[in-house]
C-alpha positions as CSV (number, residue, x, y, z in Angstrom):
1,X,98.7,136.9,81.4
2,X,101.6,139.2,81.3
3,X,99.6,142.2,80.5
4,X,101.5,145.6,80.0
5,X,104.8,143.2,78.6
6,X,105.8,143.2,74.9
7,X,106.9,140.8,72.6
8,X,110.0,140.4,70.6
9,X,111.8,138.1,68.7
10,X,115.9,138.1,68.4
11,X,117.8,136.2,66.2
12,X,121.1,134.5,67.2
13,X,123.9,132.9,65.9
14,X,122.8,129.6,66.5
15,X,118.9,130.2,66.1
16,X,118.5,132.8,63.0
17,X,114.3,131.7,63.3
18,X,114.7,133.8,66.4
19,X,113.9,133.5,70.3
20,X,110.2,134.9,71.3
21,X,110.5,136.6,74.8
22,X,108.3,138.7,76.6
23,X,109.9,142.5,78.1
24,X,108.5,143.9,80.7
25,X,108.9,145.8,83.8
26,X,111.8,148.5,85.2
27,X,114.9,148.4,86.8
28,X,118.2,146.6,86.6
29,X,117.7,143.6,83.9
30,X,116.4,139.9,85.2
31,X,116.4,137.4,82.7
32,X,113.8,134.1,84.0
33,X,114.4,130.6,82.1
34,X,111.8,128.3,82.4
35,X,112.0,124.1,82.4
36,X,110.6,121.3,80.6
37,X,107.8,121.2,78.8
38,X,107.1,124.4,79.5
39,X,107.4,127.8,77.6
40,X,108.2,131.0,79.9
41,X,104.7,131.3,80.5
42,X,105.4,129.4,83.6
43,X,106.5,133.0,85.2
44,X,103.1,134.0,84.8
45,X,102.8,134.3,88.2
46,X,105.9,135.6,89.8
47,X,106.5,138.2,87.1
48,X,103.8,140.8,88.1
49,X,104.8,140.9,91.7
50,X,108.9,141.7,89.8
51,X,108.1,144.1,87.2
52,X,108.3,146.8,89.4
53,X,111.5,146.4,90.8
54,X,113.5,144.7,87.8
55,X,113.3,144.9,83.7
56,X,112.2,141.4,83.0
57,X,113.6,139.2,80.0
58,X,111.6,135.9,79.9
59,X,112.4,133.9,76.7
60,X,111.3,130.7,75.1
61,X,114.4,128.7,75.3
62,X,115.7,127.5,71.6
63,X,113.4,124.5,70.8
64,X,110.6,125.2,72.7
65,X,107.5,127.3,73.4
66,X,107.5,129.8,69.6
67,X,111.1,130.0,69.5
68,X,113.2,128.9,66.5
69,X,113.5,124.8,66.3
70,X,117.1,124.2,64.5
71,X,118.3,121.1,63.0
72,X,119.9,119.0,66.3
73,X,122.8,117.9,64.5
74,X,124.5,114.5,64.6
75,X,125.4,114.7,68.1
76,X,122.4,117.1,69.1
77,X,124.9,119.8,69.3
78,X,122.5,122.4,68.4
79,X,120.6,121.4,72.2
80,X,123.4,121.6,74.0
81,X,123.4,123.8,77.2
82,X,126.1,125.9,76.0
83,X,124.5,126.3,72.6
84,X,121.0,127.4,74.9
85,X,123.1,129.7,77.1
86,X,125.1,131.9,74.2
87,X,121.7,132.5,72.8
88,X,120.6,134.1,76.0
89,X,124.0,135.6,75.9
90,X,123.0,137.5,72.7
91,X,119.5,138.3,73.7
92,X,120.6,139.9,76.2
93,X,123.2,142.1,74.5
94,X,121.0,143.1,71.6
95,X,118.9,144.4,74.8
96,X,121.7,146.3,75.8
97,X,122.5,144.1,78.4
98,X,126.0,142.8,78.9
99,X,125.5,142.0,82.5
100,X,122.4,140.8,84.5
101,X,120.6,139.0,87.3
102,X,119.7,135.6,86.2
103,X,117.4,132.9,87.1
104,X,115.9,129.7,85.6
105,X,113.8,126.5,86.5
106,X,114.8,122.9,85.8
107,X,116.3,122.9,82.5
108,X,116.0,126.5,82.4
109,X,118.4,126.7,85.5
110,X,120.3,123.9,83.8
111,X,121.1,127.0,80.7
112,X,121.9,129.3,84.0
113,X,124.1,126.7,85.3
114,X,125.9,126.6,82.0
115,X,125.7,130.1,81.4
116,X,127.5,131.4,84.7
117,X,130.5,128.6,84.1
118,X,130.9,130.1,80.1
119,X,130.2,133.9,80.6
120,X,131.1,134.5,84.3
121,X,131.3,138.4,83.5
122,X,127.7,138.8,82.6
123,X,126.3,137.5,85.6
124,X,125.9,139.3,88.6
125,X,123.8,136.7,90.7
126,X,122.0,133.5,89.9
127,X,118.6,131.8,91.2
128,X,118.8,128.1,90.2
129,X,115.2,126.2,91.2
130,X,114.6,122.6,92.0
131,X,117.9,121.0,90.3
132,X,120.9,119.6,91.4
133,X,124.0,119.6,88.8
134,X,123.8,117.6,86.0
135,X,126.9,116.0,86.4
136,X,125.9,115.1,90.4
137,X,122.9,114.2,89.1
138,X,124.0,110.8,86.6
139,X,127.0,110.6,88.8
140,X,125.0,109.5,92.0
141,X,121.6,108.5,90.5
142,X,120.0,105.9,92.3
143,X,116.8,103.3,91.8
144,X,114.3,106.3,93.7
145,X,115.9,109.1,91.5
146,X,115.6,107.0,88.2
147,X,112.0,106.6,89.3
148,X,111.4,110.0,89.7
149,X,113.5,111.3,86.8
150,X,112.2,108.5,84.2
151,X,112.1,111.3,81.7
152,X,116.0,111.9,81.5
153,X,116.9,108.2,80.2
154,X,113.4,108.1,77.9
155,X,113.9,111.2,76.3
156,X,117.6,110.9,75.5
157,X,116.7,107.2,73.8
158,X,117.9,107.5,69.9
159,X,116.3,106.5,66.7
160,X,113.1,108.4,67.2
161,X,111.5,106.5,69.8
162,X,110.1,108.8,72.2
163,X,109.3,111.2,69.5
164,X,106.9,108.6,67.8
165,X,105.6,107.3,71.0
166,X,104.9,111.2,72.9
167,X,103.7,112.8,69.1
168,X,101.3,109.6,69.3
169,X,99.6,111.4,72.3
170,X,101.1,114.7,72.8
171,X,98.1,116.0,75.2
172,X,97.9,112.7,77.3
173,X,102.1,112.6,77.6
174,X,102.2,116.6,78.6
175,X,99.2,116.7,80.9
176,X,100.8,113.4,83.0
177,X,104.0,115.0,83.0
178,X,102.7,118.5,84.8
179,X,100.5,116.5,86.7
180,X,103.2,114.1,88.4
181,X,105.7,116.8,89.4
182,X,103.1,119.8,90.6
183,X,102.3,119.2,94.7
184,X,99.5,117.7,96.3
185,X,96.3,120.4,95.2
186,X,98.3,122.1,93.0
187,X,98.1,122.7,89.0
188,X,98.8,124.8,86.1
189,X,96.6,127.4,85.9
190,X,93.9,127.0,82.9
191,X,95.5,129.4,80.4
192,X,98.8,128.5,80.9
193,X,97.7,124.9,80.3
194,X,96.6,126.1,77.5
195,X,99.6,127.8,76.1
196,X,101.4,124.6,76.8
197,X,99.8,122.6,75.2
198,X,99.6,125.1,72.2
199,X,103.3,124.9,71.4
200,X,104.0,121.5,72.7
201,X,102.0,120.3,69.7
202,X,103.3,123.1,67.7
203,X,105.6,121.0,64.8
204,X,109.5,120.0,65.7
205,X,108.4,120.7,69.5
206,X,108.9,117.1,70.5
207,X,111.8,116.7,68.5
208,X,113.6,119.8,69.4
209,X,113.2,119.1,73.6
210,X,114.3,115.3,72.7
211,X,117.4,116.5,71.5
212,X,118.0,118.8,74.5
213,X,117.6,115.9,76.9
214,X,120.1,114.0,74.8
215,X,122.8,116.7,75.0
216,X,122.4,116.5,77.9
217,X,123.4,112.8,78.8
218,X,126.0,113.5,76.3
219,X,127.6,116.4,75.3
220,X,126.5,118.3,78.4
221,X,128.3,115.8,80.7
222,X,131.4,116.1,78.6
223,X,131.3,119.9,79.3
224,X,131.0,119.4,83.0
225,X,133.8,116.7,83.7
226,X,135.9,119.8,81.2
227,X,135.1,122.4,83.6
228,X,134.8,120.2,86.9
229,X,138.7,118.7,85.7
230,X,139.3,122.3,85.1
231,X,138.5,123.6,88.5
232,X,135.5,125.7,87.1
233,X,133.0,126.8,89.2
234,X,129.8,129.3,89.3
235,X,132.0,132.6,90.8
236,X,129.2,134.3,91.3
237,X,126.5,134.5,94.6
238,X,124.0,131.9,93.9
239,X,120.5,131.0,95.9
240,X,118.9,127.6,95.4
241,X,115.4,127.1,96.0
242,X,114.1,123.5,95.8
243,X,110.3,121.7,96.1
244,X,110.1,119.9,99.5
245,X,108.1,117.9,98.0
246,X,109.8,117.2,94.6
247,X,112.8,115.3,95.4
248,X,115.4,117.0,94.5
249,X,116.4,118.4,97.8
250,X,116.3,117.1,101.6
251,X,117.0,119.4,104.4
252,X,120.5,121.4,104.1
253,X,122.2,118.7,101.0
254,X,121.3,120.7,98.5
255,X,122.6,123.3,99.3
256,X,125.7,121.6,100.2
257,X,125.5,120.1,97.0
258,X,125.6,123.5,95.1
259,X,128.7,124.4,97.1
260,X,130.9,122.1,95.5
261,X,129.7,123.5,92.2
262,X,130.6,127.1,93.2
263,X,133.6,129.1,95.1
264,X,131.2,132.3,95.4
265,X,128.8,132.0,98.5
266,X,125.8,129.9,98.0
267,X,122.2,130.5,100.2
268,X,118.9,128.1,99.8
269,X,115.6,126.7,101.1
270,X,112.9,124.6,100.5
271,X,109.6,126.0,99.9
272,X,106.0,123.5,100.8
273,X,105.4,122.6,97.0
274,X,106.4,120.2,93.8
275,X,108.3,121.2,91.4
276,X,107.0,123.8,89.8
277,X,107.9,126.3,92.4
278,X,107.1,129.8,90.1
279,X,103.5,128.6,89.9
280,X,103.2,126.8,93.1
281,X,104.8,129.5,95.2
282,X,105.0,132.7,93.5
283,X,104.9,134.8,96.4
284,X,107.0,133.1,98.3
285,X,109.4,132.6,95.1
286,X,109.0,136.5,94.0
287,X,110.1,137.5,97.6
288,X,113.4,135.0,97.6
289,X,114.4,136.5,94.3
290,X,113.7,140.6,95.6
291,X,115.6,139.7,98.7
292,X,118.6,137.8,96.9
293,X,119.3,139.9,93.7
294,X,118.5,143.2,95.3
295,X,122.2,144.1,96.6
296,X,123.4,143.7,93.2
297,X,121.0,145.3,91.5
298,X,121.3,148.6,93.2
């Protein structure tokens, strides 16, 4: 995987162990975020059929994959979305990068999400795949999306509890996870399985990507009634893709969702997968992001 990229690792203000990313490719600068419990290996497949039209930044976000793990905090501060999103901020200045094309995947488009509110001038155009907001999502959550999102209220619990009950079977725990929200036939390819599973079991893993999930039925939320009180909104073009498949979207509403979120355009689609749409659809996903981002990037 990824052959011809190199690795770095950054430090940051808020992470001094560093953020591992992988660089690759040419052209105007792309940074990819990836979701839970992944690592940015999950662009495995998509980033090949990029790398020759845009320079590729594709991080581990801060408490996952072989990225720093800081201390949560009392309040999980540390894992907030805003805490996530000014460490791509820096990664991508000490890149020489003060503005770029951005996409990310579930809680990695959560960071974007966050991101474009916080530093609307370095954003030229944003991807988000298969989320609604956070704040539409608690607001409106219903007995078939609490089903389907199980993870959300488990993971935020306090006092250690999913930590001791996911560290008691880290493999079993991750493998159900990917295989419940991939599509009918589909999977993680073996050597990104592996790599997942690497650094999910790799130590403060668990705990790190607990906290994030409790920022964010916490502090994230606060940030989002601030900015939706506020009147702030993603000011940049933004494309949604969703999973048919997943849940998250149904026809047009997404999309329609996403528009009260934002007062620059928005575009979307569906694609014929689960949620894991970068490993599920990478053409398809690849040629959605070339057609989207390429007026800005000229």
């Amino acid at each position: 995987m990824f052959e011809g990229f190199a690795t770095r690792r950054i430090a940051t203000a808020g992470c001094p162990e560093g953020i591992h990313l992988r660089l690759g490719g040419v052209g105007p600068p792309l940074l990819l975020l990836h979701g839970y419990p992944q690592t940015h290996v999950c662009w495995h497949r998509v980033a090949p059929l990029l790398a020759g039209r845009f320079s590729l930044v594709l991080p581990d976000l801060r408490g996952y994959g072989d990225s720093g793990k800081p201390e949560p905090g009392p309040r999980c501060e540390a894992y907030t979305k805003r805490a996530l999103a000014a460490d791509m901020v820096e990664v991508m200045a000490a890149l020489g990068h003060e503005r770029f094309l951005l996409a990310g995947h579930d809680r990695g488009a959560r960071v974007a999400h966050r991101l474009a509110l916080d530093h609307p001038g370095a954003v030229l155009r944003l991807c988000t795949m298969d989320i609604v907001p956070t704040l539409h999502r608690f607001d409106t959550i219903d007995r078939a999306g609490a089903l389907g999102a199980y993870h959300w209220f488990f993971l935020a619990q306090p006092g250690g509890l999913p930590e001791r009950l996911i560290g008691a079977e880290p493999e079993f725990f991750l493998r159900h996870t990917l295989r419940s929200w991939f599509g009918p036939g589909a999977g993680a390819a073996p050597e990104a399985m592996a790599e997942y599973l690497r650094c999910f079991r790799a130590p403060g893993t668990i705990r790190a990507t607990c906290a994030e999930y409790r920022a964010g039925a916490t502090l994230d939320l606060e940030h989002d009634r601030a900015d939706a009180e506020a009147g702030r909104r993603v000011a940049c073009p933004l494309h949604v893709l969703w999973g048919a498949g997943s849940g998250q979207g149904s026809g047009g509403g997404l999309v329609e969702v996403w528009r009260r979120f934002a007062s620059g355009p928005v575009t979307g689609r569906g694609l014929a997968c689960g949620h894991f749409l970068p490993e599920e659809r990478p053409e398809e996903v690849a040629a959605d992001l070339l057609a989207f981002l390429d007026g800005a990037a000229r």
